[in-house]
Each structure stands twice: as structure tokens, then as C-alpha cells.
C-alpha positions in Angstrom: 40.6 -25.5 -8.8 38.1 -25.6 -6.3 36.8 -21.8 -4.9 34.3 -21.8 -2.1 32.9 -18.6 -0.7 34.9 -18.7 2.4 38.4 -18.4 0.2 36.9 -14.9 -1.6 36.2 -14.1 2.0 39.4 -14.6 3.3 40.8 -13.0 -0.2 38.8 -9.8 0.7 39.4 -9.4 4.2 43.3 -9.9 4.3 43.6 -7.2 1.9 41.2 -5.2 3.7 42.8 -5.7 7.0 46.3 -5.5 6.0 47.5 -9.1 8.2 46.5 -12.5 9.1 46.0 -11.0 12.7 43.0 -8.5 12.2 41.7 -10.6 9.2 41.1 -13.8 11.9 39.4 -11.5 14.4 37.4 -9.7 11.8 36.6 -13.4 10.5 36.5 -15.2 13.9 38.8 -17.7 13.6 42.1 -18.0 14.8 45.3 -17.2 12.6 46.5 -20.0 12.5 43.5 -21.8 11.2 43.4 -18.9 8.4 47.3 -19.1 7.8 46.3 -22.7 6.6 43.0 -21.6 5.1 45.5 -19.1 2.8 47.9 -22.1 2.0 45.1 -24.5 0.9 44.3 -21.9 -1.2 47.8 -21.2 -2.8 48.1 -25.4 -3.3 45.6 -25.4 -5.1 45.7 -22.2 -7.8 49.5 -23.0 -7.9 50.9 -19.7 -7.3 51.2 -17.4 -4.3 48.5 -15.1 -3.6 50.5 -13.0 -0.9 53.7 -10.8 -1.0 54.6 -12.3 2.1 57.7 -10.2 2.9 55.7 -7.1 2.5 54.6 -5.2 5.6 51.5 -4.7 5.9 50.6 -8.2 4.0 49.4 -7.0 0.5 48.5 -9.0 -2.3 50.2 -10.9 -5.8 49.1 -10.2 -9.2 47.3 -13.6 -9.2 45.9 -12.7 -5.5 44.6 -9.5 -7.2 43.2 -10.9 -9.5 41.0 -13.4 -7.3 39.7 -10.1 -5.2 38.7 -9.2 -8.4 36.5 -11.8 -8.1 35.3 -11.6 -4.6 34.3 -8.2 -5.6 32.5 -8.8 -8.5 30.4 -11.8 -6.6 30.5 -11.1 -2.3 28.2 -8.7 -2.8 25.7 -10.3 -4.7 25.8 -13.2 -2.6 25.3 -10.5 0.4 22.2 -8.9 -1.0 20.7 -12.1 -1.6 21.3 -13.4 2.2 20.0 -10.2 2.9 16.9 -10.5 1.1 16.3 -14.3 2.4 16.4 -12.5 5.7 13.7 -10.3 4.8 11.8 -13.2 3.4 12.0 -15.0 6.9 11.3 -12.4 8.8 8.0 -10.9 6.7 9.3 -7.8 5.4 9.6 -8.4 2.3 7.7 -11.0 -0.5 4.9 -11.2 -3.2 1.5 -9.8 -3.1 0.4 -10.7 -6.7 -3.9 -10.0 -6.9 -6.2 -11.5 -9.5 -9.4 -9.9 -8.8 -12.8 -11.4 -10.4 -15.3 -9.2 -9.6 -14.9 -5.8 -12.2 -15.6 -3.4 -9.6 -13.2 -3.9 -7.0 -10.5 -1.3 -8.4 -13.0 1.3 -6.5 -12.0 -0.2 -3.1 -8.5 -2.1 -4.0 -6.9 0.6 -5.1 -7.4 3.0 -1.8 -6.2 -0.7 0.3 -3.2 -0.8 -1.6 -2.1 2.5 -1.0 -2.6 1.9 2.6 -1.0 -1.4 2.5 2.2 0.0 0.6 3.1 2.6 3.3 3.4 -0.4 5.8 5.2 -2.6 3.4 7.4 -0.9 0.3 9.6 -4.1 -0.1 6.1 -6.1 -1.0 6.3 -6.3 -4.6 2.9 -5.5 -5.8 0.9 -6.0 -8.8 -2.4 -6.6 -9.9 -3.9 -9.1 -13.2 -7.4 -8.9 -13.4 -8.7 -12.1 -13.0 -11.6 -11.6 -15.7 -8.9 -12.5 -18.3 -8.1 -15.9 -17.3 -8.7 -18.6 -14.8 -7.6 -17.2 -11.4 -8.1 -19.7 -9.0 -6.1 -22.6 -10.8 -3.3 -19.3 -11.2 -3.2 -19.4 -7.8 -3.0 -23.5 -7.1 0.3 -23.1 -9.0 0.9 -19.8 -7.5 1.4 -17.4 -10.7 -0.9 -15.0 -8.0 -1.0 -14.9 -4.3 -4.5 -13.5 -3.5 -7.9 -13.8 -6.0 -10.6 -11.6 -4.8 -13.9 -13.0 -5.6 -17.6 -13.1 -4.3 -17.8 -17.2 -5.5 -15.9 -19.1 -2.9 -15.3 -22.9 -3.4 -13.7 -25.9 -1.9 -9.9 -26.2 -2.6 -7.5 -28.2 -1.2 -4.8 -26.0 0.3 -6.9 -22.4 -0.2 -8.8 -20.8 2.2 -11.6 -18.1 1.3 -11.0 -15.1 4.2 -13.9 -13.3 4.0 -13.6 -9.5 3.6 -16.5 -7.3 3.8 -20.6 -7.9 3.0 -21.9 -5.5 0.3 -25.5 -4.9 -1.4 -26.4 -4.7 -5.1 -27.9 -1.8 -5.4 -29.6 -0.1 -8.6 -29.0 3.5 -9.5 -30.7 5.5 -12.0 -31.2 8.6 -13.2 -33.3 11.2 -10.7 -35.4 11.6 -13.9 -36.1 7.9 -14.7 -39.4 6.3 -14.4 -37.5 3.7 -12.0 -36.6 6.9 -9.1 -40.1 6.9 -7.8 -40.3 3.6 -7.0 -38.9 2.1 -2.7 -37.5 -1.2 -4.5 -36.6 -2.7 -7.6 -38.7 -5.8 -8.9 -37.4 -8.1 -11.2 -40.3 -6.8 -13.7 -39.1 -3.1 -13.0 -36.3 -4.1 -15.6 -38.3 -5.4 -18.3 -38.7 -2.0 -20.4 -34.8 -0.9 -19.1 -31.5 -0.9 -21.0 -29.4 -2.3 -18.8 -25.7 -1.0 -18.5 -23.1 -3.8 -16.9 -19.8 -4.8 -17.4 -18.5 -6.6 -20.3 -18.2 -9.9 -18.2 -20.5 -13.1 -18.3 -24.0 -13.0 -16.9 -23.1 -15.5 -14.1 -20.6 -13.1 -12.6 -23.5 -9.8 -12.1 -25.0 -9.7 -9.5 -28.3 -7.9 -11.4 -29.0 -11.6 -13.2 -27.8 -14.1 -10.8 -30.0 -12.2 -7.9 -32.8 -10.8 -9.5 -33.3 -11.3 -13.1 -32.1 -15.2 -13.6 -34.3 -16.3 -11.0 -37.9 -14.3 -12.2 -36.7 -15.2 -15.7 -36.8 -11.8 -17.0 -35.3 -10.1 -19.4 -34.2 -6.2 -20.3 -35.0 -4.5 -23.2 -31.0 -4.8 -24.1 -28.0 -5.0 -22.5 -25.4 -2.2 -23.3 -21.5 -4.0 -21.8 -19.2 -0.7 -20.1 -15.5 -1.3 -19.4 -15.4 1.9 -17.0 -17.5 2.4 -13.4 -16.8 6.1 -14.4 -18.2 5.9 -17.7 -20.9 3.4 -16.5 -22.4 6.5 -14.2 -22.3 8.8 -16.6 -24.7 7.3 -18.8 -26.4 6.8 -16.0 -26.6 10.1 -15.1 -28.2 10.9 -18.8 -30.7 8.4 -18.3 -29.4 6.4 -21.2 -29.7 3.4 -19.2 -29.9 2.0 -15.6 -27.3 -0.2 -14.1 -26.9 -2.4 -10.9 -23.4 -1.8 -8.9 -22.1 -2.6 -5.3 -22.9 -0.2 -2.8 -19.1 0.7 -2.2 -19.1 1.8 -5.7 -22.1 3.9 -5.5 -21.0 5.5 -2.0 -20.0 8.7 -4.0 -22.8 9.6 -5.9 -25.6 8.4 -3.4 -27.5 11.5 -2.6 -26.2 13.3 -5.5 -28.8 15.4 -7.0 -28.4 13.4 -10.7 -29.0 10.0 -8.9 -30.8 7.5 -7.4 -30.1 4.7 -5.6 -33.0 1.9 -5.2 -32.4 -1.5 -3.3 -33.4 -4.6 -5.4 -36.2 -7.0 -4.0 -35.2 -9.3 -0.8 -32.0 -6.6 -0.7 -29.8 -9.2 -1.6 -26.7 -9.1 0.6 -22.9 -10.6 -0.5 -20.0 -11.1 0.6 -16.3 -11.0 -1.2 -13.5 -13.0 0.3 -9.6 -13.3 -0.2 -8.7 -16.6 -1.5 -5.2 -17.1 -0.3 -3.1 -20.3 -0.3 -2.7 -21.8 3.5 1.1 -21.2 3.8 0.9 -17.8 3.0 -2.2 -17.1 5.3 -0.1 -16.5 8.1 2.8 -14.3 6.5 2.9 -10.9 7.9 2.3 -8.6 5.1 -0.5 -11.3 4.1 -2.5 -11.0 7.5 -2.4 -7.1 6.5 -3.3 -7.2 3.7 -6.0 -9.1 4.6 -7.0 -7.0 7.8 -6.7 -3.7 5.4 -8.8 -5.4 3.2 -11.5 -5.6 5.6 -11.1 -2.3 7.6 -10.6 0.1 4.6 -13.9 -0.3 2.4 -15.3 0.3 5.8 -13.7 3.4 6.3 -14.7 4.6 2.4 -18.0 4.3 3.6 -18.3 6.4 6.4 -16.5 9.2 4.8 -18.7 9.0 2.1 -21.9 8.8 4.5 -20.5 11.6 6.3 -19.9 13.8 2.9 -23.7 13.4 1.9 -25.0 14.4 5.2 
């Protein structure tokens, strides 16, 4: 036996309708081509699906027994034409972030919120890229968007750029380091150094300042946590070197400094994003949000320390 959709259709709306009359307008088609439709049906299950000599039309035990089934399956089929429209039209999709750069929680987070008023049908998540290799992840599209400062050539990604930032040192107001205008490479010869527990070539303290001089600290202590990072900070138990968008709360703050490194280094994150998605809806806001909102931290925070 051979069901299609348009038989549990037919099934469904009969009943519902109560005649071959209204069921053919509610289906738009004529009766006679659904009179047929019901017959086919019947040939082929070998047994009648209709009390036919009932008024209004009602249904056999077998033909119950087949709504049954439209029941259990119409409506799944529904909600997934549903969500295909969604799809098509950019309401809905994937925003899965790998993000390579430790810090970027302090300005991701306040995006996402934005971005999830505008889109609540977006399923989002986060995997922070540190843990495995993001870009290839997102050739075979196990993420949608890596956020990293390290663009590259890729066939089929683009690297949208999102917002310039500074490395910036802070210190304690008590350190040795606070009466000094800018921080030389040798400034950091006699400091413990407070980062986080990621490789050397992804900080921006060695690959701007200290790899080039070829100098060393006096140690290197790795932090999981910005929060914790600043509060050792704040003890002068160490010195660390952090984006200025992470720092944008505690510049001005009586138990810190903030000291721009030598040549004031300036870099820029992007949004690597495969090309087909580029031009998705919620994927060009994400991407504008993602330009406009660390922006907009900023200021406030600028505004708060005045």
C-alpha cells in the first residue's frame, strides 16, 4: 500500500469537514477529482474508509484508523514546512561562535544579548575556540562564526572585520611600572607577568612587544579568569597586558593604571564567516552588532570615569 501525504490530507479534512463538498474547497480541488482521490485510496488499502450512507460523511473503523495516522504525522510535517519557511526567509538558523582570542567573553557576551532580542529563533551557542582548531571547524561547518585577531586566506571564508583595539598594560597604582608614560619592552624584565593560559603566539604582550626585543619576564603566572586576572593586579602581585575593551572598567580606578605599550600597537579582530552565510539576515546582524556594540561599551565606560 502506497500512502502519500496528500491521502492523510484528504483523510483529515473529510472528517473535519463533514463532505466531499467543503473538504474540495477547503483543499482546492474539485469534488470530483477528490471523490476519485478517496476511491484510489480505498483500491488500494482494500476496505472502505467512508460510511457512505451516513449524513454528514463520517468515517470506517479502518478510515479511523488512517486519521490516526494523519494526526500523529500532519503536524510534524507542518512544523517542519514551517521551519523551512523560517529558514528561507532569515528568521530563524544557526549562529554557532568559536572564539580564539580569551578575552572576547567581555564584549561577546553584551553583543549576544543584543543580538537575541532581534532574533530568539537563532539558536545560539558558543565553543571557545582555544580548545580545538576553529577555523578548519568552520570549513566543515561544525561552527558558523570564529572570532579571531589572525585572519588568513581561505577558500570560501571571508574575515569581516569588527572593531580595532590596543594592548594596553595595567598595573597596580603602587607599582614601580605606574610612573612611567609607556611601557618598553625592558620595563618587563623584572615583572611577573599574569596572561592567559593560552600559547605565547596568541598574546598580544609577546607577539608585539616582548618577541620582537627578545626579552623575557621574571615568570609568567597563566589566569583562566579576566576577573581574577585584575585582582591580582590590583595587589600588585603581578602586571598583565589586556585589550583596551577589557580594561574600559577599571581605567581611572583609583587601584589601577593603565600604560600604553611602545609604538601603541593597534589590532584589529574580524568575524570569519563562510561566504554563503555572509549574506543571511541574522548573520549581517550579527555582524553589524558586533561592530557597533564594543563601541558603545566604550563610551559608557568613558562617560562613567569622567
Amino acid at each position: 500500500m502506497h500512502i502519500e501525504l496528500r491521502h492523510l490530507k484528504t483523510i483529515r479534512e473529510i472528517h473535519r469537514q463533514g463532505g466531499l463538498a467543503r473538504a474540495a474547497e477547503v483543499l482546492n480541488i474539485t469534488q470530483s477529482a477528490l471523490s476519485h482521490q478517496v476511491k484510489g485510496i480505498e483500491d488500494q488499502a482494500g476496505v472502505e474508509l467512508f460510511v457512505r450512507r451516513a449524513k454528514p460523511m463520517r468515517l470506517s473503523a479502518a478510515g479511523h484508523r488512517m486519521l490516526r495516522l494523519a494526526d500523529r504525522i500532519l503536524p510534524e510535517i507542518e512544523a517542519l514546512e514551517e521551519e523551512f519557511r523560517a529558514l528561507r526567509s532569515g528568521k530563524t538558523g544557526r549562529l554557532h561562535i568559536a572564539i580564539e582570542c580569551h578575552a572576547c567573553f567581555d564584549w561577546l557576551l553584551p553583543t549576544l544579548s543584543a543580538f537575541r532580542r532581534s532574533w530568539p529563533e537563532v539558536d545560539v551557542d558558543i565553543r571557545p575556540g582555544l580548545a580545538f582548531n576553529a577555523l578548519p571547524a568552520l570549513g566543515r561547518e561544525e561552527v558558523d562564526v570564529v572570532i579571531s585577531s589572525d585572519p588568513e586566506a581561505l577558500p570560501g571564508i571571508t574575515f569581516h572585520p569588527l572593531f580595532d583595539y590596543e594592548p594596553l598594560l595595567v598595573a597596580a597604582a603602587a607599582n614601580p611600572l605606574a610612573d612611567k608614560t609607556q611601557i618598553e619592552p625592558e620595563d618587563l624584565r623584572d615583572q611577573l607577568l599574569i596572561t592567559y593560559p593560552v600559547d605565547r603566539t596568541r598574546l598580544d604582550v609577546f607577539t608585539e612587544l616582548l618577541g620582537p626585543a627578545k626579552v623575557e619576564p621574571r615568570g609568567v603566572r597563566q589566569v583562566e579568569l579576566t576577573a581574577v586576572i585584575l585582582m591580582l593586579v590590583a595587589s600588585d602581585r603581578g602586571v598583565a597586558v589586556l585589550p583596551d575593551w577589557v580594561l574600559r572598567e577599571v581605567r581611572g580606578h583609583a587601584d589601577y593604571v593603565t600604560r600604553p605599550l611602545a609604538g601603541r600597537p593597534v589590532k584589529r579582530l574580524y568575524a570569519a564567516v563562510r561566504d554563503e552565510d555572509a549574506a543571511q539576515p541574522f548573520m549581517a546582524h550579527f555582524l553589524r552588532l558586533g561592530r557597533s556594540e564594543p563601541v558603545k561599551l566604550q563610551r559608557i565606560a568613558e562617560a562613567g570615569a569622567r
